[in-house]
Residue frames as qw, qx, qy, qz and C-alpha x, y, z in Angstrom:
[[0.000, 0.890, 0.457, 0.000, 0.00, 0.00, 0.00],
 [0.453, 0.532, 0.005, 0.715, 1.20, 3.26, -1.19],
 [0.339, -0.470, -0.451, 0.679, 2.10, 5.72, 1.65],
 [0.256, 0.561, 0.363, 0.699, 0.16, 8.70, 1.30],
 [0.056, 0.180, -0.386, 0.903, -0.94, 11.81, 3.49],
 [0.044, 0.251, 0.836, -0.485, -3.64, 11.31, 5.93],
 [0.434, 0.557, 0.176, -0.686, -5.98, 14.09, 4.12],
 [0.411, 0.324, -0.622, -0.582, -5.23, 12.77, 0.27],
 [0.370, -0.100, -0.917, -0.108, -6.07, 9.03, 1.10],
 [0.249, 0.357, 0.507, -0.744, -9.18, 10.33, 3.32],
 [0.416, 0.537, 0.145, -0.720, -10.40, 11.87, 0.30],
 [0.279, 0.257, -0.868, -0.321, -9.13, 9.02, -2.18],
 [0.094, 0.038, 0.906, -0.412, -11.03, 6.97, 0.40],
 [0.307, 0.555, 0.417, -0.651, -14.31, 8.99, 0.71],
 [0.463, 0.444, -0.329, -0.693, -14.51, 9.45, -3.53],
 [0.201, 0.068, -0.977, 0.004, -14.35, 5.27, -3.69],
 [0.240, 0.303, 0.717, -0.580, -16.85, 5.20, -0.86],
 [0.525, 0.380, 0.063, -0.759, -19.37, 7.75, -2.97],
 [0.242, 0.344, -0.820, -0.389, -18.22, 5.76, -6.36],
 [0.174, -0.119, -0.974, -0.086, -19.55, 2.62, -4.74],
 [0.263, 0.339, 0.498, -0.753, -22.75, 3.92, -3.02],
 [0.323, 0.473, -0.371, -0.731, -23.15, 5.38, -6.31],
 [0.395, 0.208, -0.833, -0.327, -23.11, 1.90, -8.16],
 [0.142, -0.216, -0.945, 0.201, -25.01, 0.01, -5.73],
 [0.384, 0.394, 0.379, -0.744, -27.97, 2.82, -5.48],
 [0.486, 0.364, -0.456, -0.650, -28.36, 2.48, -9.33],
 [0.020, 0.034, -0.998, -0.050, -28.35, -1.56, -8.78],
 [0.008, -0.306, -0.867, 0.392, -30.61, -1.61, -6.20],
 [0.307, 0.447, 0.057, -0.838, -33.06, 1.22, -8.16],
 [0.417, 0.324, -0.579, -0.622, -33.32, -1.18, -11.18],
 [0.177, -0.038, -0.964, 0.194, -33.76, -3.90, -9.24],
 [0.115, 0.317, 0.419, -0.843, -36.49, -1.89, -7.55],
 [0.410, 0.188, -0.519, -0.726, -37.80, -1.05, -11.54],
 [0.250, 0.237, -0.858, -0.380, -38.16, -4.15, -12.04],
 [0.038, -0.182, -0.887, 0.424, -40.01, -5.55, -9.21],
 [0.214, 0.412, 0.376, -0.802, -42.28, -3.02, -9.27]]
């Protein structure tokens, strides 16, 4: 793992996080679609 400063890999962290949220709201919305 690459050594980085405590604020860059926060916010490397925290744009991943959204990224996936992101992908798994859209899943779980189509999934939703469908059902519905």
């Amino acid at each position: 793992m690459s050594r980085l400063p405590a604020g860059e890999w926060s916010a490397l962290e925290s744009g991943i996080l959204r990224w996936q949220n992101r992908k798994c709201a859209t899943a779980a919305g189509i999934r939703l679609r469908d059902w519905n």
